[in-house]
C-alpha positions in Angstrom: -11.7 6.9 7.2 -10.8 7.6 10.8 -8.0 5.1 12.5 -7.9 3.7 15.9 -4.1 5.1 17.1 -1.5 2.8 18.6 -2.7 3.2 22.1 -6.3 2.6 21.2 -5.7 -0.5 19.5 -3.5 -1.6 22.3 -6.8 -1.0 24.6 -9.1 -2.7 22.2 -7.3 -5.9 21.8 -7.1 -5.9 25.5 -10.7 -6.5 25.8 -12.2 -10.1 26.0 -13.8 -9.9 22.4 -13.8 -12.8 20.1 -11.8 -12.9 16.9 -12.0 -14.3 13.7 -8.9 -16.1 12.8 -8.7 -16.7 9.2 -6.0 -19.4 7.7 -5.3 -20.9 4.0 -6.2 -24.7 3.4 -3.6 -26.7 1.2 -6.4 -26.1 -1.5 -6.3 -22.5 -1.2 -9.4 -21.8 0.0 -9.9 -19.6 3.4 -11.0 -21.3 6.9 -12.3 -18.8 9.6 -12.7 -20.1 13.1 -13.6 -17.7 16.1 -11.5 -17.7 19.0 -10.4 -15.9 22.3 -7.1 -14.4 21.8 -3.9 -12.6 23.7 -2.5 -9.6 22.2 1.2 -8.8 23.8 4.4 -7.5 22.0 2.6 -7.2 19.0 2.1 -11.0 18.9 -1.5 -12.4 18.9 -1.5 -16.0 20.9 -4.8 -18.5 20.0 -5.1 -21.6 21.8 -6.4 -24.7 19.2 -6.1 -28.5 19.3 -2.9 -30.4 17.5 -5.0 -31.7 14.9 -7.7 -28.3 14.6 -8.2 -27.5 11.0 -6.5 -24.3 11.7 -3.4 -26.0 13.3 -3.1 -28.0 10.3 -3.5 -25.1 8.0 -0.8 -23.1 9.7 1.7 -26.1 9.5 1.0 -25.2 5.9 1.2 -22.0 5.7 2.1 -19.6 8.1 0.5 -16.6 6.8 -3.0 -15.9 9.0 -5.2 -13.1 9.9 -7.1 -12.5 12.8 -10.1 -9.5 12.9 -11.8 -8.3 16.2 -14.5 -6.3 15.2 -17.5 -5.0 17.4 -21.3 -5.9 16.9 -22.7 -2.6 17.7 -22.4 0.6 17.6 -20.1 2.8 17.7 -18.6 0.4 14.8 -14.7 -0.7 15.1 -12.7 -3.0 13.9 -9.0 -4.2 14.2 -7.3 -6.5 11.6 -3.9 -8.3 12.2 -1.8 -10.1 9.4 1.1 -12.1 9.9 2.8 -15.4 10.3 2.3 -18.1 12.9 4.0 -20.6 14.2 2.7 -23.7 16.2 4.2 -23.9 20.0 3.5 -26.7 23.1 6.0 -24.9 24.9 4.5 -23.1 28.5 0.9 -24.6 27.2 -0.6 -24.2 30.4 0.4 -21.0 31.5 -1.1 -19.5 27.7 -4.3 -21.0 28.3 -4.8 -19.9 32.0 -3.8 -16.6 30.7 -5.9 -16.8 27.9 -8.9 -18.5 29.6 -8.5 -15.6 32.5 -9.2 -12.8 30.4 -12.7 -14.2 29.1 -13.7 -16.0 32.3 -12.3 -14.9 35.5 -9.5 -15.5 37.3 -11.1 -18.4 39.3 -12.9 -19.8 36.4 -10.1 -19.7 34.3 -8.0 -21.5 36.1 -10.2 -24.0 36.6 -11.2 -24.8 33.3 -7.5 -24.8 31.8 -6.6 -27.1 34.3 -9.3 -29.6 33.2 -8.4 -28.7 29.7 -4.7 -29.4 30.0 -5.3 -32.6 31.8 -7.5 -34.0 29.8 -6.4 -36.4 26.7 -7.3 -33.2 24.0 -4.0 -32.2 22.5 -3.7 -28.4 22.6 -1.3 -26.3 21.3 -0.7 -22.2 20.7 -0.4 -20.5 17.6 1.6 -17.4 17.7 1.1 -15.1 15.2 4.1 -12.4 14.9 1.9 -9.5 13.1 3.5 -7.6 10.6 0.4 -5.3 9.4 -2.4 -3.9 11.6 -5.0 -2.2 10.0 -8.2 -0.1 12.0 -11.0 1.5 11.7 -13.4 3.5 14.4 -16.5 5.3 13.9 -16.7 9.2 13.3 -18.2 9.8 16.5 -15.2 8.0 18.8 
């Protein structure tokens, strides 16, 4: 099974694709939300809403995954474990940054200065990864 290498998955993850990120309810049963992401420093940074069920589930239980797969081919897929944590520090910076990479600069910055200002409650979840897994297609 061929492997996406270091600098591939760095290029990958760089790209505006949505995730999956997958968390643990206090029942033990999995919750998958998609999301935009930000991979940097082998950290993955989400942004959700204070009281989102994934929020809540992380408050929990730290221990996430996210997956970033593509929809056609050629087929690849990256999948990142770890633990998050929940932060409100440097909010709006993370989602400009965020917001940026799927929207444009001017776009971006719009809408995470409506977001921030408005009365929704946002916070980042950092996820410090401590297992990457890949996969690419033969013909990559």
């Amino acid at each position: 099974m061929p492997r996406l290498t270091p600098p591939e998955i760095d290029a990958y993850l760089d790209g505006p694709h949505v995730a999956h990120f997958a968390s643990i309810r206090p029942d033990g049963t999995p919750h998958v939300s998609p999301v935009w992401y930000q991979w940097a420093d082998g950290k993955v940074t989400v942004v959700s809403g204070d009281s989102a069920v994934k929020t809540r589930n992380v408050r929990q239980n730290p221990k996430v995954a996210i997956s970033v797969a593509t929809d056609e081919w050629p087929y690849q897929y990256v999948i990142l474990e770890g633990n998050a944590t929940v932060d409100s520090s440097n909010l709006r910076d993370t989602v400009r940054s965020i917001f940026s990479r799927y929207e444009g600069a001017e776009r971006g910055e719009q809408d995470a200065n409506d977001l921030t200002a408005s009365d929704q409650r946002l916070v980042a979840i950092v996820i410090d990864v401590n297992r990457v897994m890949s996969w690419k297609g033969d013909d990559q």
